[in-house]
C-alpha positions as CSV (number, residue, x, y, z in Angstrom):
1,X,-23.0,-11.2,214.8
2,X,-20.8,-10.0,212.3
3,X,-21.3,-13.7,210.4
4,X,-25.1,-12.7,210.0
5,X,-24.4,-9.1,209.1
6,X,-22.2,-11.1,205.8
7,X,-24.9,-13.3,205.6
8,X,-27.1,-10.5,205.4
9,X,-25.4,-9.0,202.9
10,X,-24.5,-11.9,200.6
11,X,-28.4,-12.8,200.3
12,X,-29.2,-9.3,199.5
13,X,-26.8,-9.4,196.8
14,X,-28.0,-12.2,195.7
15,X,-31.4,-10.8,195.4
16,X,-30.3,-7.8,193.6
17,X,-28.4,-10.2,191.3
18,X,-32.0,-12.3,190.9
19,X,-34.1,-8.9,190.7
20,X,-31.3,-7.7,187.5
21,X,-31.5,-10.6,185.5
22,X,-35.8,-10.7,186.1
23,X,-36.2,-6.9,184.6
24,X,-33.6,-7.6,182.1
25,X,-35.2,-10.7,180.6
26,X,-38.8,-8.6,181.0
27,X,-37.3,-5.6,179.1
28,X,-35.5,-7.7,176.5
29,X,-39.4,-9.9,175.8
30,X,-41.1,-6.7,175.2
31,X,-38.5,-5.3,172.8
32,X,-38.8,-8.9,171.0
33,X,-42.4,-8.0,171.2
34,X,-41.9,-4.7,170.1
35,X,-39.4,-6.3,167.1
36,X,-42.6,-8.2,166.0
37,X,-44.7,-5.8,166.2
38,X,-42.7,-3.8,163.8
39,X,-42.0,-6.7,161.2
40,X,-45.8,-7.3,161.0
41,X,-46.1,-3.4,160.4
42,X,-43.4,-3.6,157.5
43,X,-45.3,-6.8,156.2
44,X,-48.1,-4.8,156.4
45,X,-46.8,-2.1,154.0
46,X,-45.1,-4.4,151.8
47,X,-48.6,-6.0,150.7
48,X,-50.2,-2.6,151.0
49,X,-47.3,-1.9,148.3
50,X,-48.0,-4.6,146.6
51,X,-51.3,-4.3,146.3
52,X,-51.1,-0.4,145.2
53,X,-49.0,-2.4,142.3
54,X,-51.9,-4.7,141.2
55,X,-54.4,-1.4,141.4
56,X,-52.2,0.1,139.0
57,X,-52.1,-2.5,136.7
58,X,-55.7,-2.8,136.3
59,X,-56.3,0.8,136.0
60,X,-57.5,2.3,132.5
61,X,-58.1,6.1,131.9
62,X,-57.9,6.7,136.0
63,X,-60.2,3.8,136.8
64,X,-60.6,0.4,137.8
65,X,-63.7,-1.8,137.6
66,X,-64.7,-3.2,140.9
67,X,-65.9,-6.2,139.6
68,X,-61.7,-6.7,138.3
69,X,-60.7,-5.6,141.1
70,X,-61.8,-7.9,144.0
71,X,-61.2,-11.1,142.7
72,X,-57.6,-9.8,142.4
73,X,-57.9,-8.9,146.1
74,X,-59.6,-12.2,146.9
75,X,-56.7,-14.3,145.3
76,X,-54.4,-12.2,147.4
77,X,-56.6,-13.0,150.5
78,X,-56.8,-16.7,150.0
79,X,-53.3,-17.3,148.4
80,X,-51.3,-18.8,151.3
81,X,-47.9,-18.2,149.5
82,X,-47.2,-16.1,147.0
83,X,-43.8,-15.5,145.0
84,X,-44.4,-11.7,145.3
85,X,-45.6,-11.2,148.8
86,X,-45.7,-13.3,152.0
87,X,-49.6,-13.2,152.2
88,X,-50.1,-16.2,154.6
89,X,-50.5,-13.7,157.3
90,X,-53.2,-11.3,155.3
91,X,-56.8,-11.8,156.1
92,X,-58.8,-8.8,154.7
93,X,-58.6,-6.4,152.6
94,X,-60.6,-3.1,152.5
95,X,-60.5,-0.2,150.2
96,X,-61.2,3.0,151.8
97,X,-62.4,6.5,150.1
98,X,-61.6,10.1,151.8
99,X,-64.6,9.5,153.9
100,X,-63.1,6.2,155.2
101,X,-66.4,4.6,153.5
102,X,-65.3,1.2,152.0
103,X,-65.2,0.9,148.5
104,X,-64.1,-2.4,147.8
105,X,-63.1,-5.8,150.0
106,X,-61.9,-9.4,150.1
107,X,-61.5,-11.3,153.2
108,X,-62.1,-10.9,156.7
109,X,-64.8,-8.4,156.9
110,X,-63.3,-5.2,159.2
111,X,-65.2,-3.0,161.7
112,X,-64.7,0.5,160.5
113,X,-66.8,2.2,163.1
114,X,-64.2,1.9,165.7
115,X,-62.9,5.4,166.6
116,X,-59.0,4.3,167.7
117,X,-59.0,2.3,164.5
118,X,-58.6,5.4,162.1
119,X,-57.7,7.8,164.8
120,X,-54.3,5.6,165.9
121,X,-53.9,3.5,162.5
122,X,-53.8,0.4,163.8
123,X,-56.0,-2.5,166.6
124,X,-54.2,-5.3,167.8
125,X,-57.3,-7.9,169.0
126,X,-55.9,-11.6,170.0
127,X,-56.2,-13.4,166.7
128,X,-55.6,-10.7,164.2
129,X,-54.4,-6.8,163.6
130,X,-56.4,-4.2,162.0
131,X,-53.8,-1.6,160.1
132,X,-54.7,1.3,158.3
133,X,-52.2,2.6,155.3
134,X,-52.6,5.8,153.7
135,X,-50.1,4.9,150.3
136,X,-50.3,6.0,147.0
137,X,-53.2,4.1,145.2
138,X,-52.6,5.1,141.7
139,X,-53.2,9.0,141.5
140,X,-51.7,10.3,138.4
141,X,-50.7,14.0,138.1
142,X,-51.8,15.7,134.7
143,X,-50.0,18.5,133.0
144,X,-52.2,21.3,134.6
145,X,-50.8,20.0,137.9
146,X,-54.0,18.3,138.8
147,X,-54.8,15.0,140.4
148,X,-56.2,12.4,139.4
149,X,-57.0,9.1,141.9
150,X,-58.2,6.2,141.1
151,X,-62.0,5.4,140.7
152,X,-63.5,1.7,141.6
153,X,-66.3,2.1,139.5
154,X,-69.1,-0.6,140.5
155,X,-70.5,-2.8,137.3
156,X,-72.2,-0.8,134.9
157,X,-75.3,-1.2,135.2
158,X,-75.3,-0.3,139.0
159,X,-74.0,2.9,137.9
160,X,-76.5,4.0,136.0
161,X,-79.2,2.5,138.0
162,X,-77.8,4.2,141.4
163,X,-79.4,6.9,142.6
164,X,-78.6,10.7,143.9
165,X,-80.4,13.1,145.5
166,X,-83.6,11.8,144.8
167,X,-82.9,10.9,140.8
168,X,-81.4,8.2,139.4
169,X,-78.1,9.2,136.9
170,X,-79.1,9.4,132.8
171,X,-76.8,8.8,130.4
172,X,-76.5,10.5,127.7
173,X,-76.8,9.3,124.4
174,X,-73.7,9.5,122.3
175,X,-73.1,12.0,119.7
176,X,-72.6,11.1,116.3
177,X,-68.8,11.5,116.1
178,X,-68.6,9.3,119.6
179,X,-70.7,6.0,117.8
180,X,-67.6,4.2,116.5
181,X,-64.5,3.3,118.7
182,X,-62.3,5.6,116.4
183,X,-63.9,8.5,116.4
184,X,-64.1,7.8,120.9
185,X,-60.7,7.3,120.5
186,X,-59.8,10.4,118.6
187,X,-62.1,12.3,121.2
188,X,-60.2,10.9,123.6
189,X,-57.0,12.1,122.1
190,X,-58.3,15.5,121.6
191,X,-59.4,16.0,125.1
192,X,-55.5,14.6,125.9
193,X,-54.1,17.8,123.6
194,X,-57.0,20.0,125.2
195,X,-55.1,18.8,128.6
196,X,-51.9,19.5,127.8
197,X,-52.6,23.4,127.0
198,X,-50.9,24.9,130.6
199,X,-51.3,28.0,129.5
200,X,-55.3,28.6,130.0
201,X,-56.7,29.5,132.6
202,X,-60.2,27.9,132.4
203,X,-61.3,25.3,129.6
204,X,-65.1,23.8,128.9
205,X,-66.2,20.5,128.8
206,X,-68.0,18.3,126.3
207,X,-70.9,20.4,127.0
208,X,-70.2,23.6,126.5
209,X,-69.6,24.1,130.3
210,X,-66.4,26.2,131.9
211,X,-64.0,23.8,133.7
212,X,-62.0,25.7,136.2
213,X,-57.8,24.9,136.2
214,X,-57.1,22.5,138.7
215,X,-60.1,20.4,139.3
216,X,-59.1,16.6,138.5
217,X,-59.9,15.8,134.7
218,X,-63.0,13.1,134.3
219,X,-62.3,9.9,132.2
220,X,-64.0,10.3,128.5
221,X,-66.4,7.5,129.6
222,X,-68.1,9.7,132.6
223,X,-68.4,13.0,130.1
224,X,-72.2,11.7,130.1
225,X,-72.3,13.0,133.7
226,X,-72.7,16.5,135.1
227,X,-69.9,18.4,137.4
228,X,-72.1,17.5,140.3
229,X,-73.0,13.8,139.5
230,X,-69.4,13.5,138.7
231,X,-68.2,15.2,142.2
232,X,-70.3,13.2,144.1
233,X,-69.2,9.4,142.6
234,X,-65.2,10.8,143.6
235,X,-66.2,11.7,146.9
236,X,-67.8,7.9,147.1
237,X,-65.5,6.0,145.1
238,X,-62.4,7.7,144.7
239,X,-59.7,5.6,146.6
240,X,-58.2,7.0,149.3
241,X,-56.5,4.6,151.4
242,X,-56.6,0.6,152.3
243,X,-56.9,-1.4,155.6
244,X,-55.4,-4.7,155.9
245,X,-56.6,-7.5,158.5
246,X,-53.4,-9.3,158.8
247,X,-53.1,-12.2,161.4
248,X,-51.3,-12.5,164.5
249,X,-50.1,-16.1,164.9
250,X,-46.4,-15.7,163.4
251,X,-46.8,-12.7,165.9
252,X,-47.9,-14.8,168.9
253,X,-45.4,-17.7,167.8
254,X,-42.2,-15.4,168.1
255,X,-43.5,-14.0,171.6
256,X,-44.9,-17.2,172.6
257,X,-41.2,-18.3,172.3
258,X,-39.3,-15.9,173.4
259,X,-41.8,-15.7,176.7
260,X,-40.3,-19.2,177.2
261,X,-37.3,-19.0,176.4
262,X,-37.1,-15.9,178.8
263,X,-39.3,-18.2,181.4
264,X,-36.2,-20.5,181.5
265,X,-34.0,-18.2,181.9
266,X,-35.9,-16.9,184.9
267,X,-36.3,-20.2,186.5
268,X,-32.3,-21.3,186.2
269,X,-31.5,-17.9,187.3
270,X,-34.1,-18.3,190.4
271,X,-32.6,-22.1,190.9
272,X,-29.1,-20.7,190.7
273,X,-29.5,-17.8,193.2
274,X,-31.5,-20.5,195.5
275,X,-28.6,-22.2,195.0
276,X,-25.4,-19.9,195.9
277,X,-27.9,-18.9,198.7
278,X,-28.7,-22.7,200.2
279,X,-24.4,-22.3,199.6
280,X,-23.6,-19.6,201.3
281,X,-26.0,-21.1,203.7
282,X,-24.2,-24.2,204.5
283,X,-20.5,-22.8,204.1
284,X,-22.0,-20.5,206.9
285,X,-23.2,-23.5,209.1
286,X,-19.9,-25.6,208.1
287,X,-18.0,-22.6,209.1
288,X,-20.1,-22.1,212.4
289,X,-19.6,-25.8,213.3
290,X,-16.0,-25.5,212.5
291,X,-15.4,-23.2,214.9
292,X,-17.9,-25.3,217.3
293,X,-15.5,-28.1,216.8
294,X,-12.1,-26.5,217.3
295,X,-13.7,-25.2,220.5
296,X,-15.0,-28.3,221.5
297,X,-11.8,-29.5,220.9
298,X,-9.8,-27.3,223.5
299,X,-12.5,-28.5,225.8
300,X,-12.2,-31.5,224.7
301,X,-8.2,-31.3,225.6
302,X,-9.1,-29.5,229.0
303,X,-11.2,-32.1,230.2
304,X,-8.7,-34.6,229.5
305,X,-5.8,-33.0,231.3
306,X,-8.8,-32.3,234.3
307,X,-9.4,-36.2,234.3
308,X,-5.9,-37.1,234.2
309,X,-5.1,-34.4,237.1
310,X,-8.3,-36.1,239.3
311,X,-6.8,-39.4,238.3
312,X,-3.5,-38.2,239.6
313,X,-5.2,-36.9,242.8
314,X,-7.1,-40.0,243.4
315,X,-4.6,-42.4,243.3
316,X,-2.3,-40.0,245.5
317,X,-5.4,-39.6,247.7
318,X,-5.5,-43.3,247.8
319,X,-2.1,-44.1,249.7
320,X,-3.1,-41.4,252.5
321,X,-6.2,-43.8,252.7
322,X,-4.0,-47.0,253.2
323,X,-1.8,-45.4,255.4
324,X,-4.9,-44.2,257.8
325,X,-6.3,-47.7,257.2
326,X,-3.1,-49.7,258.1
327,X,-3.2,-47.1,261.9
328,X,-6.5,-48.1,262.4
329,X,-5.8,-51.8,262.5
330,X,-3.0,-51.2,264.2
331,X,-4.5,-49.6,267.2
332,X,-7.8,-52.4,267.0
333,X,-5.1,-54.9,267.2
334,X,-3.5,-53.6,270.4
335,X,-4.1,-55.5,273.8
336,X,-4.2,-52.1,276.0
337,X,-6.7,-50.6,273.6
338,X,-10.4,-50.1,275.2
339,X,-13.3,-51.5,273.2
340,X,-14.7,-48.1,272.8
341,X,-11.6,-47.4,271.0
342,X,-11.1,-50.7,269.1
343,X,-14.7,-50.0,267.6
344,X,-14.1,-46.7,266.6
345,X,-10.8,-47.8,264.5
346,X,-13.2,-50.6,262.7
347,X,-15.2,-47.7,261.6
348,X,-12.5,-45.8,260.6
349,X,-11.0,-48.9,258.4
350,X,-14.8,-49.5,257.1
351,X,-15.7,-46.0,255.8
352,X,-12.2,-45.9,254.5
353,X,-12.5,-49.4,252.3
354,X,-15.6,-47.8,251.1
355,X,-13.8,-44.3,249.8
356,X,-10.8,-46.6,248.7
357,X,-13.9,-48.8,246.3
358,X,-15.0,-45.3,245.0
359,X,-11.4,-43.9,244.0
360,X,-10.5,-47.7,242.3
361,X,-13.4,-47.2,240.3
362,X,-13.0,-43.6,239.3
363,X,-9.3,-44.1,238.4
364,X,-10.6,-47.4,236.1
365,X,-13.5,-45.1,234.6
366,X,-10.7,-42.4,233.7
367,X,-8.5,-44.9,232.4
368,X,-7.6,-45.1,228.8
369,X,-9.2,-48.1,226.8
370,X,-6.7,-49.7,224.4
371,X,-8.3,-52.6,223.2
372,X,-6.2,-55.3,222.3
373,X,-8.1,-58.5,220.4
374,X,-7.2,-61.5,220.9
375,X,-9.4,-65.3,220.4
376,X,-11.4,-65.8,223.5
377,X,-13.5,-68.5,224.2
378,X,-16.7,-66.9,225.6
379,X,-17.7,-69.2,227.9
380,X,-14.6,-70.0,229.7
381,X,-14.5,-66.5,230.5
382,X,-18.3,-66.3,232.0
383,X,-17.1,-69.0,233.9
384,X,-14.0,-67.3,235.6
385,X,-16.0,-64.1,236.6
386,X,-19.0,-66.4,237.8
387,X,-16.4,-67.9,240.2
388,X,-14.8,-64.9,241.1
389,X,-18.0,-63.9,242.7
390,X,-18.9,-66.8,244.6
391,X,-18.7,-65.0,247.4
392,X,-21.5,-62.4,246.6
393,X,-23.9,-65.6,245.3
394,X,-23.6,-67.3,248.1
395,X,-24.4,-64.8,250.4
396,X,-27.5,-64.0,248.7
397,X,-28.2,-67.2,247.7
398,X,-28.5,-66.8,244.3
399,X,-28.0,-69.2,241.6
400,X,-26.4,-68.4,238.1
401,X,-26.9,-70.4,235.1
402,X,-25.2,-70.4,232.3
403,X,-26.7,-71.0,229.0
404,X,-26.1,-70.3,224.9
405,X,-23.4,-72.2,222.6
406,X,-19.7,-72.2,223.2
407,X,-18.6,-69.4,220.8
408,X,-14.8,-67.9,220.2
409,X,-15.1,-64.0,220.0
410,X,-12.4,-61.2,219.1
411,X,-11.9,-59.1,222.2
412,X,-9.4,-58.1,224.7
413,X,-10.0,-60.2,227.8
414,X,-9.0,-58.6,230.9
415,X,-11.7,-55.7,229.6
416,X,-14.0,-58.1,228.3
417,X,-13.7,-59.8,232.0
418,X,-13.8,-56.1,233.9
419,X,-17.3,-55.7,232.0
420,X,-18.5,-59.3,232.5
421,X,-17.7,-58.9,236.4
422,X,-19.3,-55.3,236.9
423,X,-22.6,-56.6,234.6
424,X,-23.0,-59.6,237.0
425,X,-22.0,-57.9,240.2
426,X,-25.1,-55.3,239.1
427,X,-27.1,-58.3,238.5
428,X,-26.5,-59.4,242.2
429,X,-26.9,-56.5,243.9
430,X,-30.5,-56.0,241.9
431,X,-31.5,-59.7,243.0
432,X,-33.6,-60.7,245.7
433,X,-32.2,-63.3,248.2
434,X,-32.6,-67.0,246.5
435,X,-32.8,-64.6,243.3
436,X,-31.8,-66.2,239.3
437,X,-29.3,-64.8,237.2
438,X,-28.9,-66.2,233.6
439,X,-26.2,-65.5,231.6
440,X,-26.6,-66.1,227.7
441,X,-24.4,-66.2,224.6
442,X,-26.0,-66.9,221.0
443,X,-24.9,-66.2,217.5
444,X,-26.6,-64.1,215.4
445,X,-25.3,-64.9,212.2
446,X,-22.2,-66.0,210.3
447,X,-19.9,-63.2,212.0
448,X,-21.6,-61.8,214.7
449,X,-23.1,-62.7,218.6
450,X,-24.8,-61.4,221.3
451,X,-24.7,-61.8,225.2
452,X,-27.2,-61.2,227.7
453,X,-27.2,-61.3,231.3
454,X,-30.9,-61.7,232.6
455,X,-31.9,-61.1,236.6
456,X,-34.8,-61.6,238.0
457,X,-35.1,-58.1,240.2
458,X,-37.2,-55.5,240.5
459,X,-35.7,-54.4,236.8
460,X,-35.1,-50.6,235.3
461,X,-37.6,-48.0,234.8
462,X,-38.0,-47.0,231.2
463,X,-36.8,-43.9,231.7
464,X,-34.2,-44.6,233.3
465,X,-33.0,-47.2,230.6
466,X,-30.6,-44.6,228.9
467,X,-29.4,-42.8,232.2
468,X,-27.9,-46.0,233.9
469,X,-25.1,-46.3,231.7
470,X,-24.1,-42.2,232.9
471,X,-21.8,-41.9,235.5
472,X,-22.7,-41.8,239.4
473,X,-26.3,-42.6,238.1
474,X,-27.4,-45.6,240.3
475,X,-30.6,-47.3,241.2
476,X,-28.9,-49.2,244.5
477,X,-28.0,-47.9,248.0
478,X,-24.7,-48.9,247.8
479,X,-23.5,-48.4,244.4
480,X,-21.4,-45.8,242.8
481,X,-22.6,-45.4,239.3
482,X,-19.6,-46.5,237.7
483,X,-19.8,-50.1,236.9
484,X,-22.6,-49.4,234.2
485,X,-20.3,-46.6,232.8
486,X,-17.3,-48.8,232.6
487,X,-19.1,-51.0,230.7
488,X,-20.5,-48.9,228.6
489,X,-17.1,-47.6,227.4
490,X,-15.1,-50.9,227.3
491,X,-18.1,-51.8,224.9
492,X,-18.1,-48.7,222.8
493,X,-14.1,-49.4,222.5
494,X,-15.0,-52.7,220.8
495,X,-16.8,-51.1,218.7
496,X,-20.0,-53.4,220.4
497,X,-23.5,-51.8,221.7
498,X,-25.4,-52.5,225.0
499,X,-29.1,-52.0,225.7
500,X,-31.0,-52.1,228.7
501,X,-34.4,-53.9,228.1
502,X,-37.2,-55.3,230.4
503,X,-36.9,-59.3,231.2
504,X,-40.1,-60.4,231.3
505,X,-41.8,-61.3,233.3
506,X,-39.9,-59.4,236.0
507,X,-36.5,-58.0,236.0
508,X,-33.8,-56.8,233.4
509,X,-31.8,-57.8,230.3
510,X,-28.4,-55.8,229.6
511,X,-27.6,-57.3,226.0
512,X,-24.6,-57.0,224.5
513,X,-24.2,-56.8,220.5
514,X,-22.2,-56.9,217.2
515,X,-19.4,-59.4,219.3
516,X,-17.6,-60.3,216.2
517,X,-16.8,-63.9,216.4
518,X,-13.2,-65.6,215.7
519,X,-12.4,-66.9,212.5
């Protein structure tokens, strides 16, 4: 119990360990993710920057020709590296008023009428990002204090053609002093030292009309429109702000690898807690066995001293047995002794020989087997245990033949003869009268033979084939069930098998292998 409780807790703290490293690797891919997400937003502002630049740089008197303008913002688009700007990730540009109207584009074409793209600033779709960034686009402050941003004016003659509130924009025609380049030049500068009076609290325009301080001061080329006309092309084309389409594939390429690299992680931490788990597993099994083994080992040890203490009390319970045995025939062989009496003491001496039999083949199966090899010639030694039960073959009249090649074999030969005798004597007492017994030796191969002994009886049931070699398992009237068990452990002491198999066509085959043969 209190191994499982361990057990218990070692796998749980394995978990936790496994559950730690998961929502640490999980929180360390989204702040990567997060990380990129921010670098694209920097990139972002850096070409919004840059761009702001370039708008600048192309602005005259507070305004910039679209038709200038965009293929500036095209060869930003399409340049895939730049010396000024990393621009292989841009893929739109749009130029935004203060009505969020686009004014001016290059690229990718953007979907303005999403609300969470101007209310949050930013859409991240699959392939790209849609960014919005309010930066300075070239508003210049005058010395009244006012602003003045900077107008995309379309091409010329779309100006003057465009039309408002129902009538298209006239222009007027210039006055006399405005016909030559110097004297618009000189108008120009006059309007500049008209600018620079703080002082004043209202001034007039080219016509006559009452400018109020503060309201953004019109380039000299638009003095041909009115207040109104003029109002209504800054609310349209005044810039405002810029969205940029920039693309998400550096993005997806750092995540992408990090989401690997933290899948890896993941996995050798999920093989390395399956790992000190399947460990602690088997250390806990080793251990269980362990302890298995050292107490099979005091049993083992018990049993031994219990076989050698019924050993000891069979072979002291033996010469009781002889003793009894030698009265009996001592009273059958007396003169005076009635026949009622001298049959009785035959009886006595019979059942006694029979419990002597049993004790000399339990004190043989407890015995100790020390093998000692020596070169036998296997067929001399069939031979001897054939004659030794000449008795038995005669009785039963049963003939024994002796067949195979005349092999020398490593063994030790008064067990090698023990299991010969006890395999034959089995083989007898399974045989009819006027039975066959066949007794065979062949090689295998260079080092190795066999031996069989073959009877023609009524053979072993096949599920009995494993339980005759157990002890006091027997098939016969008369047996113990020791002689199979005998020789069953002289032949695991050689380091030899035995097998019970049917003989066909009637009868059994106890075969013997692995007899290692004599150099």
């Amino acid at each position: 119990m209190e191994l499982t409780r361990r057990s218990v807790f070692v796998y749980a703290v394995l978990a936790a360990v496994w559950l730690l490293v998961v929502g640490w690797q999980i929180q360390e891919h989204h702040r990567v993710k997060e990380a990129a997400r921010t670098d694209l937003r920097n990139r972002s502002k850096d070409i919004a920057k840059t761009v702001s630049a370039f708008i600048r740089g192309l602005r005259f008197r507070g305004a910039v020709l679209q038709e200038r303008l965009e293929p500036v913002l095209t060869e930003l688009v399409n340049a895939r590296t730049n010396e000024l700007i990393n621009s292989s990730e841009l893929m739109g540009i749009t130029l935004l008023n203060a009505a969020g109207e686009p004014i001016a584009r290059a690229g990718a074409p953007i979907d303005l009428e999403q609300k969470d793209l101007l209310q949050e600033g930013e859409r991240w779709g699959r392939r790209s990002v849609t960014l919005v960034n309010p930066v300075d686009l070239g508003a210049t402050l005058t010395a009244e204090g006012v602003t003045n941003p900077t107008v995309v004016l379309p091409p010329f003659h779309d100006l003057t053609n465009n039309t408002r509130e129902g009538r298209p924009f006239q222009r007027r025609p210039p006055r006399p002093a405005e016909a030559d380049s110097s004297n618009w030049v000189a108008g120009s500068n006059a309007n500049a030292e008209i600018s620079s009076q703080t002082n004043t609290s209202s001034t007039r325009d080219r016509e006559g009309n009452r400018r109020e301080e503060g309201r953004p001061r019109r380039p000299p080329w638009l003095r041909w429109m009115s207040e109104k006309e003029y109002q209504s092309l800054l609310e349209e084309r005044a810039l405002h702000g810029l969205v940029l389409t920039m693309s998400m594939e550096t993005f997806q390429a750092a995540t992408t690898h990090d989401f690997w690299l933290r899948s890896i992680i993941i996995i050798l931490a999920t093989i390395s807690v399956l790992g000190s788990g399947l460990a602690w597993s088997n250390l806990a099994k080793t251990s269980e066995l362990q302890i298995r083994l050292v107490r099979a080992s005091e049993l083992n040890t018990h049993l031994r001293e219990m076989n050698l203490a019924a050993a000891g009390l069979a072979h002291e319970t033996r010469n009781p047995l002889n003793i009894i045995r030698g009265l009996a025939q001592m009273i059958s062989k007396r003169e005076d002794a009635p026949s009622e009496i001298r049959e009785k003491t035959r009886g006595i001496i019979d059942e006694t020989d029979k419990v002597t039999a049993q004790l000399n083949e339990f004190i043989n199966y407890s015995r100790p087997r020390e093998v000692r090899r020596s070169p036998l010639a296997l067929a001399s030694v069939i031979q001897e245990v054939v004659r030794a039960l000449n008795y038995d073959l005669e009785e039963k009249h049963i003939r024994v033949e002796v067949k195979g090649e005349p092999l020398t074999i490593e063994a030790d030969e008064q067990l090698l003869r023990q299991a010969l005798f006890n395999l034959l004597l089995n083989a007898v007492q399974a045989a009819d009268n006027s039975g066959e017994i066949e007794v065979l030796a062949l090689k295998r191969n260079a080092s190795e033979a066999a031996l069989e002994v073959r009877d023609n009886g009524p053979g072993v049931a096949l599920d009995q084939r494993t339980e005759i070699f157990k002890p006091y398992f027997t098939t016969q009237k008369t047996g113990t069930g020791l002689g199979l068990a005998v020789v069953q452990q002289i032949v695991l002491a050689h380091g030899w098998e035995i097998e019970c198999v049917p003989n066909e066509p009637r009868g059994a085959v106890f075969r013997i292998t692995h007899l290692k043969l004599a150099a």
